[in-house]
Every structure is written in C-alpha cells, then in structure tokens.
C-alpha positions, 0 to 999 in steps of 0.5 A: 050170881045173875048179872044185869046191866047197870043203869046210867047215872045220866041220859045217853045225851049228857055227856054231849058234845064230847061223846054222843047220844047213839054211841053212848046208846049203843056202847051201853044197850048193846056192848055191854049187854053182849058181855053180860049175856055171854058172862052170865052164860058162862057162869051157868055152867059153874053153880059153885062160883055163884057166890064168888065176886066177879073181881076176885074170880078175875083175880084168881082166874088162873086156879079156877076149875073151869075149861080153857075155853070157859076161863076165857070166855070169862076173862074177856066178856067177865073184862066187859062187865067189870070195865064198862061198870066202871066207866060209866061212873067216872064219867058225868056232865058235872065234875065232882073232883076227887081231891083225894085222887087229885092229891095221890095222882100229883103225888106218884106223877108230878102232877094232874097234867103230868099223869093226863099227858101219860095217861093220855099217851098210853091210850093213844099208843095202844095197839088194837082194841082195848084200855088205858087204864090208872090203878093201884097195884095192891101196895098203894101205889098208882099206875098208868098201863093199857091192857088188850081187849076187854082184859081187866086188871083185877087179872093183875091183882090191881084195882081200876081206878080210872079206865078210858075204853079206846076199842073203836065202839066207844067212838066211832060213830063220832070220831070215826078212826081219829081216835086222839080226838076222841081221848082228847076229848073224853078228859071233859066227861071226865067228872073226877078230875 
C-alpha cells in the first residue's frame, strides 16, 4: 500500500489565533510529507507487507522480517504517518464534543479537568521531541503517557485516541521555545472536548 497525505479537514488558517496558518502549512506539506516519503520508501523494500495495515505492522514490528535499520526507519517515519493522521482530526475551528469520550475520561480520571491537568502536564514534562498522548490500552481501559519521537502506541498494543504533537515543529514559528503556551492553547482547537 501507497501512502498519500491526507488532506485537512480545515484551511491552514482555521484553527487561529491558537495555532498559525504557516505552522500548520509547513507541519503539514512538509513534515508530514517527509514521513510518508521515507515510509512509502521503505515499504518498497517489503512487497509482502503491501496489504498489511500501517497500525498492525507497528503492532507487531518486532517479528517483522525486515532489517534493524529498515524496522526503524519504520517505527519513526510509519510513527509520523499514523500521529499526524490523527492530529488533524482531533482538531477543528468548532468543537464537535464527544460525549462518549467525555463520559469515559470522568470516569477513569475524576474529571475532564482532571484528565486536562494530566494530560496537560505529561506533555509539558516530556523531554525532547515527541507526544502526549489519551489511549486505550486494549482492555478498555484509558491512559495519559508521552512517547519520544514519532513513536506510536500501536507499538504498545494501544490505541491513540487523542495525541498532542509537542516536537518544536508543531510550534515554533509562533511560540518559539514557550511550549506551555502552546499546549495551553491547543486545548481551544481541541473540537472533541
């Protein structure tokens, strides 16, 4: 399978004043390009997983018979692909809440406060590039953990429901190193809460 970038659900400008037109411009054209060439590239290399899902090859990447390097080039740019594709969607100019969402995350964290005062925290904290991320961890169960790079947590065997993107592309033009800020203010693009 042939990877393509997805196309926004909004213009690049939608999501201002919280996140700018020419981040969202660049993080999209150019990051997330970057990852789709090198994945597509890599999977070249690998007809027999042409029909295999990106999130069940991250899944199992482990017993993938592929090279240590090819596996990695994998886990980080196959990360990009699956992250990004995510993000876009979780965000929009309108909030569309989930109420069933809403309802699981007061009841694992207390509250939606609660889980944003975690969630909020995590990705603050995290060292380096990479993400905050809500999942469920194959038992139904919710979680808040941040992961380095572009590393996914199908690698985990969870599913991302809901990522932040806290490397320094996703911010900088407008935030420059004030990456609280940032977080602080992504909760407002945030449609699904």
């Amino acid at each position: 399978m042939k990877y393509s970038l997805p196309k926004l659900p909004y213009a690049y400008d939608a999501l201002e004043p919280h996140i700018d037109a020419k981040t969202m411009e660049i993080h999209h054209t150019k990051h997330h390009q970057a990852y789709i060439d090198k994945l597509n590239a890599v999977l070249e290399k690998y007809p027999k997983l042409a029909d295999a899902g990106l999130s069940d090859l991250m899944r199992g990447l482990e017993k993938l018979d592929m090279s240590p390097p090819d596996r990695k080039i994998l886990q980080n740019h196959g990360g990009g692909y699956l992250n990004h594709s995510l993000f876009w969607t979780i965000m929009g100019p309108q909030k569309e809440p989930d109420k069933n969402l809403i309802s699981r995350i007061s009841q694992t964290f207390g509250s939606v406060a609660a889980f944003t005062e975690k969630f909020t925290e995590t990705a603050t904290n995290h060292f380096g590039s990479g993400w905050a991320w809500l999942v469920d961890d194959g038992t139904g169960k919710l979680d808040v953990y941040s992961l380095p790079n572009q590393d996914s947590p199908y690698l985990r065997g969870h599913t991302p429901v809901l990522g932040l993107d806290v490397w320094e592309h996703a911010y900088y033009l407008k935030y420059q190193n004030r990456r609280a800020e940032y977080i602080k203010s992504w909760w407002n693009v945030l449609k699904l809460l």
